[in-house]
C-alpha positions as CSV (number, residue, x, y, z in Angstrom):
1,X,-17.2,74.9,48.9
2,X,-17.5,74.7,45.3
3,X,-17.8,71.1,43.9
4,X,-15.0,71.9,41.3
5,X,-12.5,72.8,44.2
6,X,-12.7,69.7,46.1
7,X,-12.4,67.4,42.7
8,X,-8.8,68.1,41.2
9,X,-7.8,65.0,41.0
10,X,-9.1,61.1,40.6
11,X,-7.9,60.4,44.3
12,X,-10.2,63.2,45.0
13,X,-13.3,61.9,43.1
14,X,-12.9,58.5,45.0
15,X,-12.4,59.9,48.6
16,X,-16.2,61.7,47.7
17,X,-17.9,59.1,46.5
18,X,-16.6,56.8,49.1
19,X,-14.4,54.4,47.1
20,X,-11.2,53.2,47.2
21,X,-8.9,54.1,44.1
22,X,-7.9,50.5,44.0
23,X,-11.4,49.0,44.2
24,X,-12.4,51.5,41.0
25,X,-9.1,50.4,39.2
26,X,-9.4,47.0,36.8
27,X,-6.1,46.9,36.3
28,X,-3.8,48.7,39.1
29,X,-1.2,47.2,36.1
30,X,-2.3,47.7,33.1
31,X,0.1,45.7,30.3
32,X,-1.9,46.6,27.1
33,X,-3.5,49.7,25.4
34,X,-7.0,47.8,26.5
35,X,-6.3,47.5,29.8
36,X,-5.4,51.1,30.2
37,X,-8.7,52.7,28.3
38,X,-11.0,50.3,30.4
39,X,-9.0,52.4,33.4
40,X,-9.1,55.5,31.3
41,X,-13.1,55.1,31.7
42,X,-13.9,53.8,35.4
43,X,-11.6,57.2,36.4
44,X,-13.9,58.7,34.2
45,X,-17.1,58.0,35.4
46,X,-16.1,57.8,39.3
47,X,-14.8,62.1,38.5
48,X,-18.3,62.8,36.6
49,X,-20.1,60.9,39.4
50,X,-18.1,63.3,42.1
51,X,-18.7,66.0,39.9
52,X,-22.6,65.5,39.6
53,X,-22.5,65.3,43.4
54,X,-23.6,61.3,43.7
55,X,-26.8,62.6,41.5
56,X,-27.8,60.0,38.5
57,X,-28.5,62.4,35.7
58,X,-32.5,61.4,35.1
59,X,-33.8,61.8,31.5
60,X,-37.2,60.9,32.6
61,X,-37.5,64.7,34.8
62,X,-36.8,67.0,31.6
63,X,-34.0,68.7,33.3
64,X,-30.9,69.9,30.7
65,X,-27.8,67.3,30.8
66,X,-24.3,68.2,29.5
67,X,-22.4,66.4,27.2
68,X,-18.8,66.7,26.1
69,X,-17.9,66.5,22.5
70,X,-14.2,66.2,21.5
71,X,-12.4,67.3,18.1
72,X,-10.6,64.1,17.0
73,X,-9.3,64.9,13.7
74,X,-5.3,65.4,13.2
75,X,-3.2,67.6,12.6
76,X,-3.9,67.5,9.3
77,X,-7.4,69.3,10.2
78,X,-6.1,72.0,12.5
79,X,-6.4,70.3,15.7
80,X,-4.4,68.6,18.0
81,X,-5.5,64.9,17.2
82,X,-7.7,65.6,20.2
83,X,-9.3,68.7,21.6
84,X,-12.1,69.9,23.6
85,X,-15.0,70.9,20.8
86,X,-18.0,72.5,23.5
87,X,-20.4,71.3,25.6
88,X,-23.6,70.2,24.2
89,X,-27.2,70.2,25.8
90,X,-29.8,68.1,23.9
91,X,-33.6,67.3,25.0
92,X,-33.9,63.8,25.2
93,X,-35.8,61.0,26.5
94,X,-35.3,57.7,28.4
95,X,-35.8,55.6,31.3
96,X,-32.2,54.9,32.4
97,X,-29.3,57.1,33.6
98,X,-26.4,58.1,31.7
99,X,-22.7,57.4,33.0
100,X,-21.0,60.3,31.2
101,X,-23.6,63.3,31.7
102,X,-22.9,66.6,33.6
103,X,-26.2,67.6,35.7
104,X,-24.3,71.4,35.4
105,X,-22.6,72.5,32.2
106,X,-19.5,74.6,34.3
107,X,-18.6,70.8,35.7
108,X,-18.7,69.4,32.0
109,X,-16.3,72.5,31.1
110,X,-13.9,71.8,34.1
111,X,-13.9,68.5,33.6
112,X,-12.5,68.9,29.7
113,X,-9.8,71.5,31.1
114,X,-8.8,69.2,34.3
115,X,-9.1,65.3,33.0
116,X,-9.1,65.2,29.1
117,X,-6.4,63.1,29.5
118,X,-9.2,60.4,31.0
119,X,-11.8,60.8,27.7
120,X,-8.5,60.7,25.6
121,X,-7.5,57.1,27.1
122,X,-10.4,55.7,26.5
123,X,-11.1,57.1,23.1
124,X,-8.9,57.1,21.1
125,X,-6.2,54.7,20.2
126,X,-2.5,55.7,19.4
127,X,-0.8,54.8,16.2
């Protein structure tokens, strides 16, 4: 089965990689925009975990890694305020891991059409 079709939900992610959704949650609570993004990005990273299957995306083994890029202008600009802009492969070099990294580029798309909503909490902050 299809890594996309077993991860449509954060509950989902967690049960993959093994976690409990409490254990991954800082604040089960949260009282302050703060407490939510901080939320916003541990969901994050468990789904992109999930969706990379448990692999560490490796910049040191010259295979391609995905990245999301958001449109975060207003309105004003055409957009929504925030919006999925494309996926991006760059070359790069390092010797650590990246958190936020798809290994495949349809798991970055999926992700931007089934969790913006997480990027968006810990991004950007409501006037």
């Amino acid at each position: 089965m299809n890594i996309r079709e077993q991860v449509k939900t954060i509950e989902d992610a967690c049960r993959l990689r093994g976690v409990e959704y409490s254990d991954i949650t800082p604040w089960p609570e949260p009282k302050n925009d703060f407490q939510k993004a901080v939320n916003n990005f541990a969901h994050s990273v468990i789904v992109i975990e999930a969706l990379n299957e448990g692999k560490v995306p490796d910049y040191d083994n010259g295979e391609p890694k995905f990245e999301l890029w958001w449109d975060m202008r207003g309105q004003a600009a055409g957009g929504s305020g925030f919006s999925f802009g494309g996926v991006l492969y760059l070359y790069s070099d390092s010797f650590v891991g990246a958190r936020l990294v798809f290994i495949e580029e349809e798991n970055a798309e999926y992700f931007s059409t089934q969790f913006p909503h997480l990027f968006e909490g810990f991004m950007v902050v409501k006037k």
